[in-house]
N, CA, C and O of each residue as an XYZ file, in Angstrom:
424
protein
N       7.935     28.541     33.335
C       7.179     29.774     33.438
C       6.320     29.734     34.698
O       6.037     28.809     35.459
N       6.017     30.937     34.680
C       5.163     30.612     36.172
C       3.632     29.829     35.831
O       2.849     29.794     34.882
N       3.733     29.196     37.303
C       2.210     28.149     37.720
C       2.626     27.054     36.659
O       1.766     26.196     36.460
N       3.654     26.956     36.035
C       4.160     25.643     35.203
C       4.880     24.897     35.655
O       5.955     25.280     36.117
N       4.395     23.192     35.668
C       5.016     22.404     36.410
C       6.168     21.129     35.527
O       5.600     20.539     34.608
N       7.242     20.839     35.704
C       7.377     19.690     34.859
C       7.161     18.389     35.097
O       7.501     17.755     36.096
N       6.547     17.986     34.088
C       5.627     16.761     33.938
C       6.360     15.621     34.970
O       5.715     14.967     35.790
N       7.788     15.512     34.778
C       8.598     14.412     35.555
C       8.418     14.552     36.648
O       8.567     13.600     37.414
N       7.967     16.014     37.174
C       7.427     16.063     38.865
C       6.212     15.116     38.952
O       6.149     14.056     39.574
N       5.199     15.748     38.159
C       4.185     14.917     38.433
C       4.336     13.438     38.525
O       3.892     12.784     39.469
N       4.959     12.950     37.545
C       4.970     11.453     37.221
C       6.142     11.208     38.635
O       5.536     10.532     39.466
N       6.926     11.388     38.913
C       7.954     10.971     39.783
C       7.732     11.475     41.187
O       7.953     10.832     42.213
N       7.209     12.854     41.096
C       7.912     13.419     42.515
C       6.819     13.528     43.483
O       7.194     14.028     44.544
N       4.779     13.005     43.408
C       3.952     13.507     44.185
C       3.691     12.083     44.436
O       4.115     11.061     43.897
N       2.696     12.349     45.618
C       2.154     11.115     46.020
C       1.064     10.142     44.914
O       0.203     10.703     44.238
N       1.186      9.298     44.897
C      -0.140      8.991     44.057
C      -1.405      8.389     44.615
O      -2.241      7.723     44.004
N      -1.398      8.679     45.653
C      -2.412      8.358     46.839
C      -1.973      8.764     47.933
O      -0.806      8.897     48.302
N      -3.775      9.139     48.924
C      -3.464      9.456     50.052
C      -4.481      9.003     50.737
O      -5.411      8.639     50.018
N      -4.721      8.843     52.352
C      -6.055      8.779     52.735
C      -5.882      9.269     54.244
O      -4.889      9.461     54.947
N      -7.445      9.409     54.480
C      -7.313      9.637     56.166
C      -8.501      9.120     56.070
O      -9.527      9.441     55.470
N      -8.088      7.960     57.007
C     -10.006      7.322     57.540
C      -9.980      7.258     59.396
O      -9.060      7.433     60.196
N     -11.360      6.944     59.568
C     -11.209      6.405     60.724
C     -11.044      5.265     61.651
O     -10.974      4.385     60.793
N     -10.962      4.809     62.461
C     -10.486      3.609     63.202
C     -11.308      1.966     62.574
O     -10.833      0.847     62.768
N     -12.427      2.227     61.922
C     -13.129      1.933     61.205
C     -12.688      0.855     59.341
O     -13.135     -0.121     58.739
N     -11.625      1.851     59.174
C     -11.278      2.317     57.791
C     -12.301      2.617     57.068
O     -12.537      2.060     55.996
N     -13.049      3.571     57.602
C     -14.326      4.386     56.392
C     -13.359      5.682     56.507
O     -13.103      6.305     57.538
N     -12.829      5.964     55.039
C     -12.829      6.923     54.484
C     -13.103      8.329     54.997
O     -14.333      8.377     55.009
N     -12.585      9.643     55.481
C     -12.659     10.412     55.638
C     -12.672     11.488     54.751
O     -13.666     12.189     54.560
N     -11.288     11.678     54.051
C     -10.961     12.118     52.547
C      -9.933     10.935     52.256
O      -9.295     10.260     53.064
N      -9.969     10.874     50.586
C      -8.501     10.556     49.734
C      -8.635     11.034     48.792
O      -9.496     11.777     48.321
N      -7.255     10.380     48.262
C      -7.036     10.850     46.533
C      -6.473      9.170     45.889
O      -5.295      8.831     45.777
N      -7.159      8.694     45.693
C      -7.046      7.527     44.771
C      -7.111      6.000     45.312
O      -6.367      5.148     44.827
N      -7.981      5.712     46.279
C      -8.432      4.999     47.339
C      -9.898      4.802     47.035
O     -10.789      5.440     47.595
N     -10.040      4.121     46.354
C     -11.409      3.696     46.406
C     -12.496      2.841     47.813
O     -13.726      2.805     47.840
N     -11.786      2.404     48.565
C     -12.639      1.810     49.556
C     -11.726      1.208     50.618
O     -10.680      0.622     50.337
N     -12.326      1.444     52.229
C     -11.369      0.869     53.186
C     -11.924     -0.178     54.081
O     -12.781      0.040     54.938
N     -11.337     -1.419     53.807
C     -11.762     -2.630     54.772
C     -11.113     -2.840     56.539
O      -9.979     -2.741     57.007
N     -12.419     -3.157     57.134
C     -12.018     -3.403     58.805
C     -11.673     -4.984     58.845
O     -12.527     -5.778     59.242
N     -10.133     -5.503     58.335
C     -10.070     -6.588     58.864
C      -9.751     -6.821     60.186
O      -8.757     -7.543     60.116
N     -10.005     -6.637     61.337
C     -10.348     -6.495     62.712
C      -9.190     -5.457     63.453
O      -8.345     -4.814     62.831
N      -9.342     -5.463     64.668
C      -8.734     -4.558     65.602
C      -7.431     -4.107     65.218
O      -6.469     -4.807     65.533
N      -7.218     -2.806     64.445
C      -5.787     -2.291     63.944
C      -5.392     -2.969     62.633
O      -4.205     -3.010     62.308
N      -6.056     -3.340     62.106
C      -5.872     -3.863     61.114
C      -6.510     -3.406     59.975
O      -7.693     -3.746     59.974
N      -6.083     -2.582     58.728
C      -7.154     -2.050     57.546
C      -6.327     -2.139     56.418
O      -5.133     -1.857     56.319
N      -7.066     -2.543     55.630
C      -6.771     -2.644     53.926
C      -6.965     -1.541     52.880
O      -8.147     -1.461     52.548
N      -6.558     -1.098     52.567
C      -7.308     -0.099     51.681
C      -6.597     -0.010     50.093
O      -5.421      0.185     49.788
N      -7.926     -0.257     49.137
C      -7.992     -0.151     47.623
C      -7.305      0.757     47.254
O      -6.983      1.718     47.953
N      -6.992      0.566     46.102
C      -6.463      2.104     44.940
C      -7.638      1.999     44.097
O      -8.286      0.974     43.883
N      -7.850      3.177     43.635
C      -9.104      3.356     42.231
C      -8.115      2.982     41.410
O      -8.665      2.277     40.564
N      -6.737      3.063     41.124
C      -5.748      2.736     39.977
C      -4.782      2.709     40.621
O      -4.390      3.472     41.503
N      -4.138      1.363     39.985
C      -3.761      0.424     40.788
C      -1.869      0.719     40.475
O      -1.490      1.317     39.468
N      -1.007      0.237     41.414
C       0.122      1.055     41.506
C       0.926     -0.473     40.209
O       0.518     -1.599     39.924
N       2.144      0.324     39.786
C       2.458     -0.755     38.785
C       3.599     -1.613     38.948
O       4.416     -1.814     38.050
N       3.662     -2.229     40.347
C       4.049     -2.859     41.061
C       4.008     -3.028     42.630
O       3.282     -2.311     43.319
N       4.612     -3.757     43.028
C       4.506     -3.807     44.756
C       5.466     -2.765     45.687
O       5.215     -2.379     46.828
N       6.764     -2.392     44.764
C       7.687     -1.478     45.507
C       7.288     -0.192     45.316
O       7.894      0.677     44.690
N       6.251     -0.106     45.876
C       6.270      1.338     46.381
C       6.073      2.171     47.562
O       5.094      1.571     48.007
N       6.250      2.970     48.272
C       6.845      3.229     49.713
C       5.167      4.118     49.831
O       4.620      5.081     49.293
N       4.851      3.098     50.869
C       3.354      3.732     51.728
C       4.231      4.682     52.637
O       5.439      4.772     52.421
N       3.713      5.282     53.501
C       4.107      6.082     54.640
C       2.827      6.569     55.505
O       1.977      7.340     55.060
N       2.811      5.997     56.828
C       1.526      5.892     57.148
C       1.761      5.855     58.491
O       2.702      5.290     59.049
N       0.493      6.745     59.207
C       1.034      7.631     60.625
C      -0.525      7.402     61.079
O      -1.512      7.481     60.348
N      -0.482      7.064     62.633
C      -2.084      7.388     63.643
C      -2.051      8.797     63.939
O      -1.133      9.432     64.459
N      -3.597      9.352     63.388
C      -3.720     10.749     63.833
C      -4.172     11.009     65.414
O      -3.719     12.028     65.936
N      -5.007     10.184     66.179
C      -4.808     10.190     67.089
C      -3.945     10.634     68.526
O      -3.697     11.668     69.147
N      -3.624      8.980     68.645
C      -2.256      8.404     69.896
C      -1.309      8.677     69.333
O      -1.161      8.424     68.137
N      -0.591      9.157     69.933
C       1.121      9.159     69.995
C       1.637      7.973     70.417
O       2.770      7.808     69.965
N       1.123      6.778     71.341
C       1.873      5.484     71.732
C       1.350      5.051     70.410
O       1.819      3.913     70.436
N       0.694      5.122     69.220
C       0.118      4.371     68.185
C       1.244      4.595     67.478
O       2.020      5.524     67.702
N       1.448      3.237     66.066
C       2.070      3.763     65.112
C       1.217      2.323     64.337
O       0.406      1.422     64.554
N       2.025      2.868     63.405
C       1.196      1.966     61.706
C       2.451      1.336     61.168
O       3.490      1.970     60.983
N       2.278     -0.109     60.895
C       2.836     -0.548     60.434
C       2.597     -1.257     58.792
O       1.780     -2.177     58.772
N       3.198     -0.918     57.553
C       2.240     -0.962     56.575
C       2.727     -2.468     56.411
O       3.929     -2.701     56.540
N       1.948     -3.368     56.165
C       2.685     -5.213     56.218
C       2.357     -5.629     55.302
O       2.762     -6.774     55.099
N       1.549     -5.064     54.326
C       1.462     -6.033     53.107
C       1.268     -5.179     52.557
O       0.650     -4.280     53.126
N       1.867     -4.922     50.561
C       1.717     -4.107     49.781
C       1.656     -5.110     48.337
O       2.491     -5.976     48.076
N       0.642     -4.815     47.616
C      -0.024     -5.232     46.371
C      -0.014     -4.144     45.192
O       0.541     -3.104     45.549
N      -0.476     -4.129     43.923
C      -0.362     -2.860     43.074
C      -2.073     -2.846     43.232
O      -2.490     -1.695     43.098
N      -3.131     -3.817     43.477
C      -4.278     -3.202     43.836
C      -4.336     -2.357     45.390
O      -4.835     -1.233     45.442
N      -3.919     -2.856     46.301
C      -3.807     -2.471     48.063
C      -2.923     -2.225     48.637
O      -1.810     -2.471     48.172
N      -3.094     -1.599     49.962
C      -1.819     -1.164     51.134
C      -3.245     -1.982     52.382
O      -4.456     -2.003     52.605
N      -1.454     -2.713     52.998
C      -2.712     -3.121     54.572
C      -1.716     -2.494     55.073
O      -0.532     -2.593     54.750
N      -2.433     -1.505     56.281
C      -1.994     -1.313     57.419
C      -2.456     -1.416     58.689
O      -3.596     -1.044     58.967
N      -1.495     -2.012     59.738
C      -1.809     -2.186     61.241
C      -1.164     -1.660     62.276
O       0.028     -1.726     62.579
N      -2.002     -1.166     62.758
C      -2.054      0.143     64.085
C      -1.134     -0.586     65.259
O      -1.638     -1.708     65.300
N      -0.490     -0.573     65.846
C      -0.156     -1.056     67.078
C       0.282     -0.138     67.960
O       0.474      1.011     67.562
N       0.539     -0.525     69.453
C       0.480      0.471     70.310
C       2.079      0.265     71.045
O       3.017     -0.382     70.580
N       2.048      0.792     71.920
C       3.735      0.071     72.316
C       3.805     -1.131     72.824
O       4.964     -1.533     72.727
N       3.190     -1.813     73.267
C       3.263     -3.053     73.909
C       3.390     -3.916     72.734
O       4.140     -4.878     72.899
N       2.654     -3.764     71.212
C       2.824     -4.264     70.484
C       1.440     -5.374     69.898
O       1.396     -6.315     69.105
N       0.320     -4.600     70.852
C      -0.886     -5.336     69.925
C      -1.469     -4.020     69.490
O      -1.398     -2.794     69.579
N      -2.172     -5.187     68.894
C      -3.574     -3.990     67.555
C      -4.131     -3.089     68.317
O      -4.521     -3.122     69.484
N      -4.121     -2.371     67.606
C      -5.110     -1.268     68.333
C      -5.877      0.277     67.249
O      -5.312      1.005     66.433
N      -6.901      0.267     67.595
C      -7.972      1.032     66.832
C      -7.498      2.326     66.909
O      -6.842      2.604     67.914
N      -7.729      3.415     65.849
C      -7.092      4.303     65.723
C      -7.430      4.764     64.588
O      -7.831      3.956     63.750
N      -7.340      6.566     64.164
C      -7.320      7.050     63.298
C      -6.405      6.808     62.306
O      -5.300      6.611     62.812
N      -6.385      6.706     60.542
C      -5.168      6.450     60.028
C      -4.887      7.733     59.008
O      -5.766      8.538     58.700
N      -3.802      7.775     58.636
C      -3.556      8.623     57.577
C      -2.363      7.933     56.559
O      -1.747      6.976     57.028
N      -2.046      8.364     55.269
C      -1.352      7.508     54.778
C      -0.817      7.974     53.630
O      -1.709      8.353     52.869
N       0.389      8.118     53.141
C       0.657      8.891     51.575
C       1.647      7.736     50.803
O       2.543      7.111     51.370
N       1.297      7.619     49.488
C       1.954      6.017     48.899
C       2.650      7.042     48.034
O       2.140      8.114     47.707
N       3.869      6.625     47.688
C       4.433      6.826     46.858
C       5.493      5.982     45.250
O       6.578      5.418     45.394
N       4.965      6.106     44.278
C       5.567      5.515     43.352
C       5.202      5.062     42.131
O       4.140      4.786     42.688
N       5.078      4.798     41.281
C       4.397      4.517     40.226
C       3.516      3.547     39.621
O       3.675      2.336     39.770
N       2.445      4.144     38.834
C       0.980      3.912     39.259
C       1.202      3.066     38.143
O       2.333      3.217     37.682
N       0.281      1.955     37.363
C       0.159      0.959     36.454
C       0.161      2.076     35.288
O       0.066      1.736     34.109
């Protein structure tokens, strides 16, 4: 019916997190990201408020910035996503992040 959704969308088909922080990883907006750590230059960690219910699940994660930037997500946990910024040459580098995880939550 209309404005009615089915539930298997929700559970299967949306992101279950998102974020945009800054070069920093402080938080700009999200949706289910509780807190973002600066482990140094291009390098950020960031929490789930609820935690995903395993490790396979597909981050997807882009610099809002640079265009020579991209994000590479390198470690995935069901509490965290780390991601690191690099530039073309291939070191770290500081940068806006944005990020949408997809897959199922604990």
């Amino acid at each position: 019916t209309a404005k009615s959704l089915d539930t298997d969308y929700i559970i299967s088909g949306s992101a279950k997190a998102w974020l945009l922080a800054s070069n920093a990883a402080v938080l700009t907006n999200s949706l289910n990201i509780s807190s973002g750590t600066d482990n140094g230059t291009g390098n950020y960690t960031f929490a789930f408020s609820n935690s995903m219910g395993n490790g396979n699940y597909s981050p997807t994660a882009i610099t809002a910035n640079d265009v020579s930037n991209f994000v590479l997500n390198t470690a995935r946990a069901t509490g965290s996503v780390q991601n690191k910024v690099s530039n073309d040459a291939g070191n770290l580098a500081d940068d806006v992040t944005t990020a949408h995880i997809l897959g199922d939550l604990a």
